[in-house]
C-alpha positions in Angstrom: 28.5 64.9 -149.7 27.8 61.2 -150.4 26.7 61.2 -154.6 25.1 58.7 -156.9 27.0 56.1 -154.8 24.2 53.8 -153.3 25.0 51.1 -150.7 23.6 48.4 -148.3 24.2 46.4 -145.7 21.4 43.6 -144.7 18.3 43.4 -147.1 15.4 41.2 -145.1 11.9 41.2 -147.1 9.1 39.6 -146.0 6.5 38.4 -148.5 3.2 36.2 -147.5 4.8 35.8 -144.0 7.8 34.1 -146.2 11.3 35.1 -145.5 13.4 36.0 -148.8 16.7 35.6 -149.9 19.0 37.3 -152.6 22.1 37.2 -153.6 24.6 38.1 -150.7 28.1 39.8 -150.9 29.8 39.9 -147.7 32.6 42.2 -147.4 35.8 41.9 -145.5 34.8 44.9 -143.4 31.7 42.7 -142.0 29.1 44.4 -143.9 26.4 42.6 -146.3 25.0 43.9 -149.2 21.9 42.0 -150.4 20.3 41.8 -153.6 20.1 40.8 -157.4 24.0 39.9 -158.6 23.7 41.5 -162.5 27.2 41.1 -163.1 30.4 39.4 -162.1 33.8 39.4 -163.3 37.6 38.2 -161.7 37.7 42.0 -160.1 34.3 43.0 -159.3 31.0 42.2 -158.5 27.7 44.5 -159.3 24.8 44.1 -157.2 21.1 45.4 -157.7 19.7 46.6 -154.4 16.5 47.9 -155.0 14.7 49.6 -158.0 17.2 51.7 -160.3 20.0 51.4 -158.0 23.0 49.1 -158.5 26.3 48.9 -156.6 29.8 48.0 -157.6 31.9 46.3 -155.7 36.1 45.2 -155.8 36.5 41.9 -155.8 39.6 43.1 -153.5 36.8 44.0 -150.7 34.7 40.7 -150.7 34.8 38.3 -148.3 32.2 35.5 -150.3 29.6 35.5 -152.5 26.2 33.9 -152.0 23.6 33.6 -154.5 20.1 32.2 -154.9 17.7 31.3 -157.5 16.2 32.7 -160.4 12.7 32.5 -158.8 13.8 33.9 -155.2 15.6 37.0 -157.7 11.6 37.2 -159.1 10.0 37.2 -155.4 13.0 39.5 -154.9 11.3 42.1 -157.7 7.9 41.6 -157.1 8.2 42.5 -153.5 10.1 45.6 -153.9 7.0 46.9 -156.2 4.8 45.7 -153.9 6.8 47.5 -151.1 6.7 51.0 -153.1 3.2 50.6 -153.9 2.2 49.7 -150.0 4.4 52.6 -149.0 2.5 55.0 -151.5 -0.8 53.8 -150.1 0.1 53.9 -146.3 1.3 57.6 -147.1 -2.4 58.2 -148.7 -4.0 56.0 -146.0 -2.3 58.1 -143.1 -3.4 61.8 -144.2 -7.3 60.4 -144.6 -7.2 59.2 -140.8 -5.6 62.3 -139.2 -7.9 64.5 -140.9 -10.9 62.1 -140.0 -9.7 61.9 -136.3 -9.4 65.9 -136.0 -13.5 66.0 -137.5 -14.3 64.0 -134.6 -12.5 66.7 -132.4 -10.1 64.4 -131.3 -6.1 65.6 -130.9 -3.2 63.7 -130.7 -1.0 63.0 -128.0 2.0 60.4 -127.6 0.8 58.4 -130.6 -2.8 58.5 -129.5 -5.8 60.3 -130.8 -7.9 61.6 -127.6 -10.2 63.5 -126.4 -8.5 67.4 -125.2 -10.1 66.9 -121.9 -8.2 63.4 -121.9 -4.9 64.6 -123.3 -5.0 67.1 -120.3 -5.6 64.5 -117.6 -2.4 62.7 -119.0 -0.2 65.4 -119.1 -0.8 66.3 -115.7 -0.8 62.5 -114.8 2.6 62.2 -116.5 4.2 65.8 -114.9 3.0 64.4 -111.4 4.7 61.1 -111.6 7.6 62.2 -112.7 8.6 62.2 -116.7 11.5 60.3 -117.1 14.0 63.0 -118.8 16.6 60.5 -119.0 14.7 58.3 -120.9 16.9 57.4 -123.7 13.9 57.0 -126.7 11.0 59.2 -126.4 7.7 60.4 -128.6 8.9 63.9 -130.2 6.8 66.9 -130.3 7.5 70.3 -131.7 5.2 72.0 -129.1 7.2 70.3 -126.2 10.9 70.3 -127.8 12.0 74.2 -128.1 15.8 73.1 -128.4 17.3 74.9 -131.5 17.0 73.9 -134.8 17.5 75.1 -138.2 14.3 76.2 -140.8 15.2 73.0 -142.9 14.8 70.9 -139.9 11.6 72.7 -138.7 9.6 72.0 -141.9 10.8 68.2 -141.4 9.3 67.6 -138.1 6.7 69.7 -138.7 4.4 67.0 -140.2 4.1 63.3 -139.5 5.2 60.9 -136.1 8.4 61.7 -135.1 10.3 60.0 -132.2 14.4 60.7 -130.9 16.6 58.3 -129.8 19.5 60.0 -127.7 22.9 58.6 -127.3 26.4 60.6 -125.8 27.0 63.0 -128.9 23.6 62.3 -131.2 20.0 62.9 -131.1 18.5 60.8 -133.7 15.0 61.5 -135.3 13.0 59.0 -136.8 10.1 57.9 -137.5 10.7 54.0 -138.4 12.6 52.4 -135.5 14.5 49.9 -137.6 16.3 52.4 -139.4 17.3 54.6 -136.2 18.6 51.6 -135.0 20.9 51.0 -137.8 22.2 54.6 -136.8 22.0 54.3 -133.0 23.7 51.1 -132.8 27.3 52.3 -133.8 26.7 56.0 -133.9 29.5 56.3 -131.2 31.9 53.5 -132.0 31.8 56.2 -135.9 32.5 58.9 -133.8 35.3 56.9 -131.5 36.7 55.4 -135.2 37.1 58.5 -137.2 38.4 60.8 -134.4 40.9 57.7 -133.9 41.5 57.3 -137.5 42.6 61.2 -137.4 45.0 60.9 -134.6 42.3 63.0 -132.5 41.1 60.3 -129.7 40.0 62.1 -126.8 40.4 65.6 -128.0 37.1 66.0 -129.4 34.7 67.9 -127.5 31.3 68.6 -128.7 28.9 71.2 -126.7 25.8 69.8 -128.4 25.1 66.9 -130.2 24.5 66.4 -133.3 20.9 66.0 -134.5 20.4 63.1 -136.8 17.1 63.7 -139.2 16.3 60.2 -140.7 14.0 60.5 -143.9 12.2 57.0 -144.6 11.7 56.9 -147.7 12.7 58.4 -151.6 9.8 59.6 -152.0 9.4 61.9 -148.8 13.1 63.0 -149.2 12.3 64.0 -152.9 9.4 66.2 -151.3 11.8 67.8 -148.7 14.0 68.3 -150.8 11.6 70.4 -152.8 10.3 71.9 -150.1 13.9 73.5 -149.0 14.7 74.5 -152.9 17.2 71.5 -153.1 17.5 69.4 -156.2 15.2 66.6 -155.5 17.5 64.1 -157.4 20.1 64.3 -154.6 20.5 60.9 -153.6 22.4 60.2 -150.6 22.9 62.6 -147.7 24.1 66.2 -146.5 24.7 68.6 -143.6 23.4 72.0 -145.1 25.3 74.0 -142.0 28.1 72.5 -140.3 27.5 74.9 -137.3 24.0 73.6 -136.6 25.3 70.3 -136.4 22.6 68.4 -138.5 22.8 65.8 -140.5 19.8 64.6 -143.0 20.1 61.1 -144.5 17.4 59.4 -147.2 16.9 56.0 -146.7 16.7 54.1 -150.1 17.1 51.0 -148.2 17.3 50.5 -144.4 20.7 49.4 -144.6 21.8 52.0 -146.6 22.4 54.2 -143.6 25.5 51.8 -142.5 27.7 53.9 -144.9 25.8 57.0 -145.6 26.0 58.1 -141.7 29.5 57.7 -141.4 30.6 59.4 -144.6 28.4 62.8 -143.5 29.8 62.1 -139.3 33.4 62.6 -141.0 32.2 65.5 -142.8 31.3 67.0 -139.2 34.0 65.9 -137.5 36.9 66.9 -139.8 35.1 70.5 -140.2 35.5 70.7 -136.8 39.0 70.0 -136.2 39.5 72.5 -139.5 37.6 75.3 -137.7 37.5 78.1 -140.2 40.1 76.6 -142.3 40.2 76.2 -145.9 39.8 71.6 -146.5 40.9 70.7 -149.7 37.8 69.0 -151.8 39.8 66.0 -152.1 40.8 65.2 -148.7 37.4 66.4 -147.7 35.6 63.5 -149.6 39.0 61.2 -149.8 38.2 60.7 -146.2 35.1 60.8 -145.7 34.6 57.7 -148.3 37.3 55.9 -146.4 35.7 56.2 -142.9 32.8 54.5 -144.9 34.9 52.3 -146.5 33.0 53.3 -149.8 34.0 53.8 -153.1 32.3 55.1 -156.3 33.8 52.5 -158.7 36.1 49.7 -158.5 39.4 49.0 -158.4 39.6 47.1 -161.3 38.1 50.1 -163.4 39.7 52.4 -161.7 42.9 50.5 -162.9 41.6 50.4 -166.4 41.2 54.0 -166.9 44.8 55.0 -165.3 45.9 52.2 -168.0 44.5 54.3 -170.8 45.6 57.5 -169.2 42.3 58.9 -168.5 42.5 59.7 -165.0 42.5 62.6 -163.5 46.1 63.4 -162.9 47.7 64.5 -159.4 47.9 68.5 -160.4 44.3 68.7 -162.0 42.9 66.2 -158.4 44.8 68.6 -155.7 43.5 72.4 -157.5 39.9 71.0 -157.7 37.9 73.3 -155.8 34.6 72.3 -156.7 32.8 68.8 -157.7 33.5 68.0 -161.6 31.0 67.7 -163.7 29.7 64.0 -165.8 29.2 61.0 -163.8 32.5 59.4 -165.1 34.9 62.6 -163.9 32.7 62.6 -160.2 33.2 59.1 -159.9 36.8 59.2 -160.5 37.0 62.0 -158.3 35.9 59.9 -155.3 38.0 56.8 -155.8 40.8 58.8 -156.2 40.9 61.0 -153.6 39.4 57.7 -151.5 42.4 56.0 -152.8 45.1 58.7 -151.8 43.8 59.0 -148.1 43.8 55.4 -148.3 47.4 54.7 -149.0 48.3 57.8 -146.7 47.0 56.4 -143.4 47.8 52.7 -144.2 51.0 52.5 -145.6 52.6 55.4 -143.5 50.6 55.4 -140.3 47.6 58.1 -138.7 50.1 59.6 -136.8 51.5 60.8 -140.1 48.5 61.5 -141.5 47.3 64.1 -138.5 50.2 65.8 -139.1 49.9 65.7 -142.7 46.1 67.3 -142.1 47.2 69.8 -139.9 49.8 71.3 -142.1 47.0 71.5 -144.5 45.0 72.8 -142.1 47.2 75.8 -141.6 47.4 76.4 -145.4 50.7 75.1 -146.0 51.1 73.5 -149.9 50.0 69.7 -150.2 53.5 69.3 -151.4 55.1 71.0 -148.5 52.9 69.2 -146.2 53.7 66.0 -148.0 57.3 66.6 -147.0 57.5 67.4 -143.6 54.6 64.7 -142.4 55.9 62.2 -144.8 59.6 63.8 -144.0 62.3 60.8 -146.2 59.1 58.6 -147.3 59.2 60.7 -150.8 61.9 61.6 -152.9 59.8 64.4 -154.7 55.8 64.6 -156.3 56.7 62.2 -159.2 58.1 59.6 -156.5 55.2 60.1 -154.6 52.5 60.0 -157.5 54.7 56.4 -159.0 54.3 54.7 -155.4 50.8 55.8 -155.3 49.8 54.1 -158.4 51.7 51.4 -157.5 49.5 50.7 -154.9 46.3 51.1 -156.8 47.3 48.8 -159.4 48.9 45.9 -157.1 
């Protein structure tokens, strides 16, 4: 699960019908992150993205830097109050009119409030013309939808306007259309990638797709959390059962979706290639974070703290069984076990690397694993361990 790492891709704000700019990084991957640049060195770069959230980037994964003024970085502030605060009052605004609209007798029906003598004379109108079930974007409705889904995803869609966009393996639920898009767009070219990436292409068949639960704001996910006895500071995303295949993703900014999605897809995928198999926590979230080509610090700190030795060595990263505790030791954790996937599917090949995963897979020893996938690469753990650092620190 994606934690306390917070990322974006495009930033677009509109203010007094005035377009805004920030500061831009654009990374070599062809992402963008925009926002408020609060500090810069030779080796990284941190950017503020929205209220209370800051990312930090390698200088190793930037492309260019763009930044703007002081006074477009003030516009930049004001408008993401004024954003919260509109959001708060449209939230306020919304319950007041439904409840209005159902005193008047009125019911709802595809995004309108009618009459029930008038919602009847459209179903009808609609089953005799022929609904469109192909249709690839389409209102939702609990009544109408009885597919299968878990009590988490029940309470979601429960309340509120909710429309599904369908592609080949996803069903995506929203209810702002920008944000599905972000999703939909390359929801299959993730799923392509990472099966791909795993030396998998083609073998992976799924019987159902995957339902996709877009939250749209920090505020509402905080409440669902709540709602489903999760810890409401969870930032990021999660898939509470990998059998139901769903995936639930808060939105602290639209574009943050553009790296939480494909972290939780790998999640999915690799748990199904495991089966009931036992997946290391490290490789778990190693590769997850580098199908999302994310990490939780950057390489220049990562770099400082091996330097003073206060890492998390090889033996204490391949027994960990369950998250560490401090924001320093789970922040190492990721880029480290990012790192190690990393250099074991670029510098050796995926082909490899499957191997390497399957061995694993079928409970063999990460050392014994190492040394049959990686068969003549490695001289023992300690050669292994030097050539690894070595290519951290290069």
């Amino acid at each position: 699960m994606l934690k306390e790492i917070v990322f974006v891709v495009i930033l677009t704000f509109l203010f007094s019908a005035v377009t805004l700019h920030a500061d831009t990084v654009l990374l070599k991957n062809g992402n963008k992150v925009s926002g408020i640049i609060t500090k810069e060195s030779k080796d990284s770069v941190e950017i503020k993205i929205n209220i209370g959230a800051t990312v930090t980037f390698s200088k190793n994964d930037v492309e260019r830097i763009e930044k703007d003024s002081d006074d477009e970085h003030a516009r930049l502030e004001d408008t993401w109050e004024s954003e919260k605060a509109k959001r708060e009052v449209e939230e306020i605004t919304d319950d007041v009119f439904m409840e209005e609209q159902r005193e008047k007798g009125l019911v709802e029906y595809e995004g309108e409030w009618v009459l029930p003598e008038e919602k009847e004379r459209l179903q009808a109108a609609s089953i005799a013309g022929g609904f469109d079930k192909g249709h690839s974007e389409r209102r939702f409705s609990v009544g109408k939808d009885k597919g299968r889904r878990s009590d988490f995803a029940g309470k979601l869609v429960a309340s509120g306007k909710w429309f599904v966009k369908d592609t080949e393996h996803f069903s995506i639920y929203y209810t702002d259309i920008a944000q599905a898009k972000i999703v939909s767009d390359k929801a299959e070219y993730y799923f392509e990638k990472i099966a791909y990436d795993l030396g998998y292409e083609d073998q992976i068949k799924w019987d159902k797709k995957c339902q996709v639960y877009i939250i749209e704001s920090v505020d509402k996910w905080k409440r669902f959390l709540k709602e489903i006895g999760f810890n409401a500071e969870l930032v990021g995303g999660f898939v509470p059962n990998y059998g139901e295949r769903e995936m639930f993703l808060c939105v602290l900014s639209d574009a943050y979706l553009a790296l939480t999605f494909p972290h939780e897809l790998t999640h999915l995928i690799f748990r199904d290639i495991a089966g009931k198999s036992t997946i290391p926590l490290w490789l778990n979230e190693g590769l997850a974070n580098y199908e999302a080509s994310v990490t939780s610090v950057s390489n220049e700190i990562l770099i400082k703290y091996i330097k003073r030795g206060s890492h998390i060595l090889l033996g204490d990263l391949l027994r960990m069984a369950n998250y560490p505790e401090g924001k320093k030791m789970r922040e190492l954790f990721y880029a480290q076990s990012e790192k190690m996937v990393e250099f074991l599917v670029t510098q050796y090949g995926r082909k490899k690397f499957r191997k390497f995963c399957d061995l694993i897979l079928k409970d063999k020893s990460f050392k014994d694993s190492l040394f049959i996938a990686y068969k003549g690469d490695f001289e023992d753990l300690e050669d292994f361990n030097i050539k690894l650092v070595e290519y951290i620190v290069k």
